[in-house]
C-alpha positions as CSV (number, residue, x, y, z in Angstrom):
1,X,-0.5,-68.1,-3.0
2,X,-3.8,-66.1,-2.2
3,X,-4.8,-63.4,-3.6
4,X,-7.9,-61.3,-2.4
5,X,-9.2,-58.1,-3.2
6,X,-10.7,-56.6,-0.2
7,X,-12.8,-53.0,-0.4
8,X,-10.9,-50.3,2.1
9,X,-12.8,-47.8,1.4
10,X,-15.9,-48.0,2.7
11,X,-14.7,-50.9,4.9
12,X,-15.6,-54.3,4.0
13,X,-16.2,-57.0,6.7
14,X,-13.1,-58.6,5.5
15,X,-11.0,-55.6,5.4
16,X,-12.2,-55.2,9.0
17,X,-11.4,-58.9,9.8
18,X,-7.6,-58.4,8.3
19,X,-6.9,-54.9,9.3
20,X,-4.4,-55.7,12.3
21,X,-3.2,-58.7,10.4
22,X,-2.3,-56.5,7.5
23,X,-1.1,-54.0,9.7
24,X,1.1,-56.1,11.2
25,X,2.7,-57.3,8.0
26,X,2.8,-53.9,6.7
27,X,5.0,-52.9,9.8
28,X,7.5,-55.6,10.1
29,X,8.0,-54.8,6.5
30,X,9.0,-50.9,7.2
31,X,10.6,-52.1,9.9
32,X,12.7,-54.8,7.9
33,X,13.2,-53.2,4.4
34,X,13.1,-49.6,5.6
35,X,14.8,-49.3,9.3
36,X,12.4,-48.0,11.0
37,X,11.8,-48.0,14.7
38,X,8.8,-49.7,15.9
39,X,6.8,-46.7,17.0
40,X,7.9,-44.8,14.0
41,X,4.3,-42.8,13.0
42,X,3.4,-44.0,9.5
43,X,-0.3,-42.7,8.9
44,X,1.1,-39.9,6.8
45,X,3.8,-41.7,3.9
46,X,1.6,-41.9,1.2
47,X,-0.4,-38.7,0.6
48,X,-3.3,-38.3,-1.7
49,X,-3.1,-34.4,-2.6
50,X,-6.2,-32.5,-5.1
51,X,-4.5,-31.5,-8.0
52,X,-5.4,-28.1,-7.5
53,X,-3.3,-24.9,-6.4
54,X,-5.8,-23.7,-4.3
55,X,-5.3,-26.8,-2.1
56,X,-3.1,-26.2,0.8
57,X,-1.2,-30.0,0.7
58,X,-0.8,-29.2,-3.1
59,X,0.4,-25.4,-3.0
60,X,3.3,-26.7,0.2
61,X,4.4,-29.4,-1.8
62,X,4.7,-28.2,-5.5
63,X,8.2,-26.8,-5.2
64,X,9.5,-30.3,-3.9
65,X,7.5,-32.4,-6.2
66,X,8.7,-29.6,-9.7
67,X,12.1,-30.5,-8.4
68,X,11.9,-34.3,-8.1
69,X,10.1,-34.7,-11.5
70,X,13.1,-32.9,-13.4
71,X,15.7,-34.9,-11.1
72,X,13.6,-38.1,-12.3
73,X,13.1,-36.9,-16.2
74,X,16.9,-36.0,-16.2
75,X,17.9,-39.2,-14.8
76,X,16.1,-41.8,-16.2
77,X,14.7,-40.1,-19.9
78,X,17.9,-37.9,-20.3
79,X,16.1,-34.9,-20.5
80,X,17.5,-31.3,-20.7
81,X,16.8,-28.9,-17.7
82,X,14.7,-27.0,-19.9
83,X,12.3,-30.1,-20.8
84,X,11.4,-30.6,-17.1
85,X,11.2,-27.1,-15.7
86,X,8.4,-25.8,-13.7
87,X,5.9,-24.7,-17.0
88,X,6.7,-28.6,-17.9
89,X,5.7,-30.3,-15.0
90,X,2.9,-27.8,-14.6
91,X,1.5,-28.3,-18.1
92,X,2.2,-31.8,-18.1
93,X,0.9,-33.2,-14.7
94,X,-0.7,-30.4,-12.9
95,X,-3.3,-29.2,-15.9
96,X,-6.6,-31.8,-16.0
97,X,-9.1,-31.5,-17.4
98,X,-10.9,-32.7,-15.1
99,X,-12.7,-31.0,-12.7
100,X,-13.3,-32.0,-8.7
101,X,-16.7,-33.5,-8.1
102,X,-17.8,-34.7,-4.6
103,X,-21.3,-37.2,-4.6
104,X,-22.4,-38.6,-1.8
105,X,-22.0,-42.3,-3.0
106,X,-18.5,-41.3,-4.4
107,X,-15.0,-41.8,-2.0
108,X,-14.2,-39.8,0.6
109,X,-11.7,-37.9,-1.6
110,X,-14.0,-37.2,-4.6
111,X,-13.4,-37.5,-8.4
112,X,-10.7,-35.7,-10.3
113,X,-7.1,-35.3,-10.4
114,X,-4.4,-36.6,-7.6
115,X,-1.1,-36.4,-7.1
116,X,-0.4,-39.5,-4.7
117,X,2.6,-38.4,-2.7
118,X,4.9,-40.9,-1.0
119,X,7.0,-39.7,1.9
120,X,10.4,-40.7,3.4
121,X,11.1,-39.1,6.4
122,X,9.8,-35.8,5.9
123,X,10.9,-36.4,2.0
124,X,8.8,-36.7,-0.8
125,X,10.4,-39.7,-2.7
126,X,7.8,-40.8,-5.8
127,X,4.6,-39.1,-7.2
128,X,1.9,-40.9,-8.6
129,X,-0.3,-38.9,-10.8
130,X,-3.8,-40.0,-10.9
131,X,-7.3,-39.3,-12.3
132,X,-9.9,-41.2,-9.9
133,X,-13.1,-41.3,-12.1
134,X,-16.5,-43.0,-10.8
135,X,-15.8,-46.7,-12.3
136,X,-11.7,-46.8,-12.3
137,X,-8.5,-45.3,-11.6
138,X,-6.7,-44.2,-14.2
139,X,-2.6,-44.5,-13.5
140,X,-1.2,-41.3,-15.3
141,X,2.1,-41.0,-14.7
142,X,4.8,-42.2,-11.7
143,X,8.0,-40.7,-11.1
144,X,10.3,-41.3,-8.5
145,X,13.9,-40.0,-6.7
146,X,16.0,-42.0,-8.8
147,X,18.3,-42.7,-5.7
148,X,15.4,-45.0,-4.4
149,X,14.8,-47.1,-7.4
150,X,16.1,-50.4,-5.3
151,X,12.4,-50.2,-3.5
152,X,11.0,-50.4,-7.2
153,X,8.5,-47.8,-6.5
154,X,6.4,-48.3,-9.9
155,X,6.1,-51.3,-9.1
156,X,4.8,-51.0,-5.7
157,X,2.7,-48.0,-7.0
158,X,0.7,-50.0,-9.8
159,X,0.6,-52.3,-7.2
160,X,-1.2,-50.0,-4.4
């Protein structure tokens, strides 16, 4: 087994050189694990979303992501409904202290605090909370619809 780190972001010549072979692998394995129909559209499962409520991704999505964080917290760390209510989740994974920066040598998406969103038809199904700073990422927190913990999302999220 081979292993090999290869920069997407800006495109490296080997990223380039492996796109439609990754692609390809990447798509049988929806296809195979997942069902999905060949020409199913998957540019849009996994999100990267500001963590900012002036964000229109963010705003449209808080309700569903609030309410899959207390399914999760209730589920697997027993929690109480009022340990995982809206001010929770809010205070816990919304509030950062960071702030947004954008330089021009920086990734396309900026610096600051993300909420990587991963959809299942039309369904958000795990959160990664994320701080991307200029020399690392920094995994925050993951939690995930407790019904799809057979795809071992944390897994595949430290992975990603």
């Amino acid at each position: 087994l081979k292993v090999r780190v290869v920069r997407s972001s800006p495109p490296s010549s080997q990223f380039k050189a492996t796109f439609q072979e990754s692609y390809q692998v990447y798509k049988r394995y929806q296809m195979v694990i997942h069902k999905d129909p060949p020409d199913k559209p998957t540019i849009n499962q996994v999100r990267l979303v500001p963590v900012s409520f002036e964000d229109p991704q963010f705003k449209s999505s808080f309700n569903q992501s609030a309410t899959l964080f207390a399914k999760y917290q209730m589920s697997v760390h027993k929690d109480t409904p009022s340990d995982c209510g809206e001010n929770e989740f809010t205070r816990f994974l919304c509030d950062s202290p960071l702030e947004a920066e954008h330089t021009p040598d920086g990734p396309e998406c900026g610096y600051g605090s993300f909420h990587q969103q991963y959809w299942l038809d039309g369904k958000i199904i795990a959160v990664g909370v994320i701080d991307i700073l200029p020399y690392c990422v920094s995994s925050v927190y993951l939690y995930y619809d407790p019904d799809f913990s057979f795809l071992s999302l944390g897994v595949y999220s430290a992975l990603r």
